[in-house]
ROFI-198720 format. One record per residue (C-alpha): residue in three letters; chain; x, y, z. Coordinates in steps of 0.25 Angstrom, whole numbers, m for minus. Layout:
BEGIN
KEVEX   r c    px    py    pz
KEVEX ALA A     X     Y     Z
...
END
This chain:
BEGIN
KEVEX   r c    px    py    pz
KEVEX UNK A    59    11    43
KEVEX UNK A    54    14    29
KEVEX UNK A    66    18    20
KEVEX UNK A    61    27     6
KEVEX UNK A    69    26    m8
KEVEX UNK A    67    33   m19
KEVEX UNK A    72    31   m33
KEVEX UNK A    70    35   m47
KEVEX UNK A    76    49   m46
KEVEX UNK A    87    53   m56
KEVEX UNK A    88    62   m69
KEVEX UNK A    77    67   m77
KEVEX UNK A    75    79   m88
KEVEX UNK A    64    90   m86
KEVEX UNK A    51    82   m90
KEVEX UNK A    55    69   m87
KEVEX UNK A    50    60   m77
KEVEX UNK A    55    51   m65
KEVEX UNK A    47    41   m56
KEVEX UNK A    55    41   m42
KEVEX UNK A    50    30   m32
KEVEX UNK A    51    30   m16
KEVEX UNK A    51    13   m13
KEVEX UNK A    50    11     3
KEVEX UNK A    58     1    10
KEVEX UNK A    44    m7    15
KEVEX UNK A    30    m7    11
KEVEX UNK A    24     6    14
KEVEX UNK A     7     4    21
KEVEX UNK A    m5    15    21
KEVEX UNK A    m4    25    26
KEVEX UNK A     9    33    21
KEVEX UNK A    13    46    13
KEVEX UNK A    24    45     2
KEVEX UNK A    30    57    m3
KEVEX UNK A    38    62   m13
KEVEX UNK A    48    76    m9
KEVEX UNK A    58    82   m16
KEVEX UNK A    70    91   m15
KEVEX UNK A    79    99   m23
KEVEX UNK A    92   105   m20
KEVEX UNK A    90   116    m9
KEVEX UNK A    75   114    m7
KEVEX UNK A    66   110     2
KEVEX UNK A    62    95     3
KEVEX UNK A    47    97    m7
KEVEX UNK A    35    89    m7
KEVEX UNK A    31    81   m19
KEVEX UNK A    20    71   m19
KEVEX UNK A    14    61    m9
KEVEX UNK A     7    49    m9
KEVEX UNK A    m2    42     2
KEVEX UNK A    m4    28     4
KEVEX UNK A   m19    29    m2
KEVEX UNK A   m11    36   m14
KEVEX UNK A   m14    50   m14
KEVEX UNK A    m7    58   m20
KEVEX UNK A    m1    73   m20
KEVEX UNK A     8    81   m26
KEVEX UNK A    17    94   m24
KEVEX UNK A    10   105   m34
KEVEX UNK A    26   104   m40
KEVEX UNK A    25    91   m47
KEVEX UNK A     9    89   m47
KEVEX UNK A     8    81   m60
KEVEX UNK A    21    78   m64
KEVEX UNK A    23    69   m53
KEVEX UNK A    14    57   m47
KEVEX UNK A    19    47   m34
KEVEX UNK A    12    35   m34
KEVEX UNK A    15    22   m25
KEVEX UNK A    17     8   m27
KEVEX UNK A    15    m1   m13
KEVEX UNK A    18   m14   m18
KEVEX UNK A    34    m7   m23
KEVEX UNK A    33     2    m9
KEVEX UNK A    37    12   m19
KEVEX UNK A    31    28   m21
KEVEX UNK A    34    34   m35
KEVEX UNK A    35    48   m39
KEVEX UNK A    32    49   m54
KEVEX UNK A    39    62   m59
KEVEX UNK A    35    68   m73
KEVEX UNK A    37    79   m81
KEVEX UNK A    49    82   m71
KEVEX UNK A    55    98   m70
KEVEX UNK A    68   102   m66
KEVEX UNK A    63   108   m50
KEVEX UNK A    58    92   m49
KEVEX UNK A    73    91   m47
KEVEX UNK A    75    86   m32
KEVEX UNK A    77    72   m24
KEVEX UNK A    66    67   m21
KEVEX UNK A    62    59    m8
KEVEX UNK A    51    50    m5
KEVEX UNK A    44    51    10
KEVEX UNK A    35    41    18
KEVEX UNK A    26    43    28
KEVEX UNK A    23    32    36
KEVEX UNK A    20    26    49
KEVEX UNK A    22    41    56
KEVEX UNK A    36    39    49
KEVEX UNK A    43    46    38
KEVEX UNK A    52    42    28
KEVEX UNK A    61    49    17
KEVEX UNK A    69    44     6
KEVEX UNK A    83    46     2
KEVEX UNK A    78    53   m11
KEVEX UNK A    80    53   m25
KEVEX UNK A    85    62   m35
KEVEX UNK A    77    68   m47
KEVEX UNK A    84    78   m57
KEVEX UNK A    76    85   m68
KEVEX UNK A    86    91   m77
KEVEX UNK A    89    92   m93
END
């Protein structure tokens, strides 16, 4: 059982940046999708990147450079570098792995975006 935390939410002004991280509880091996979603209060659970195991990329239209995930295997660690960040980027965010014919979800971190 593959167990998801994520990190590096927290407090951040309109412009600012945040790196949030998803680090897995073992090593992760081809072939698997990491996404990124987010929700805000009385929304629906949304989309916003994803990152394949031969490192593809793609991104909702929402955040489509400001944001960028990338991976590093030897930390069994996905990153969600957030710039120029706006208020409707408020949310908690939550990594999910597809794996094996499994799936799995992280407890989620928060990201505020306010002056």
């Amino acid at each position: 059982q593959v167990q998801l935390v994520e990190s590096g939410g927290g407090l951040v002004q309109p412009g600012g940046s945040l790196r949030l991280s998803c680090t897995a509880s073992e090593s992760i091996f081809s072939p698997y999708l990491m996404r990124w979603y987010r929700q805000a209060p009385e929304n629906a659970r949304e989309w916003v990147a994803t990152i394949t195991s031969n490192d593809s990329t793609n991104y909702a239209d929402s955040v489509k450079g400001r944001f960028t995930i990338s991976r590093d295997n030897a930390k069994n660690t996905v990153y969600l570098q957030m710039n120029s960040l706006k208020q409707e980027d408020t949310a908690v965010y939550f990594c999910k792995l597809n794996y094996r014919l499994q799936t799995y979800w992280g407890q989620g971190t928060q990201v505020t975006v306010s002056s």
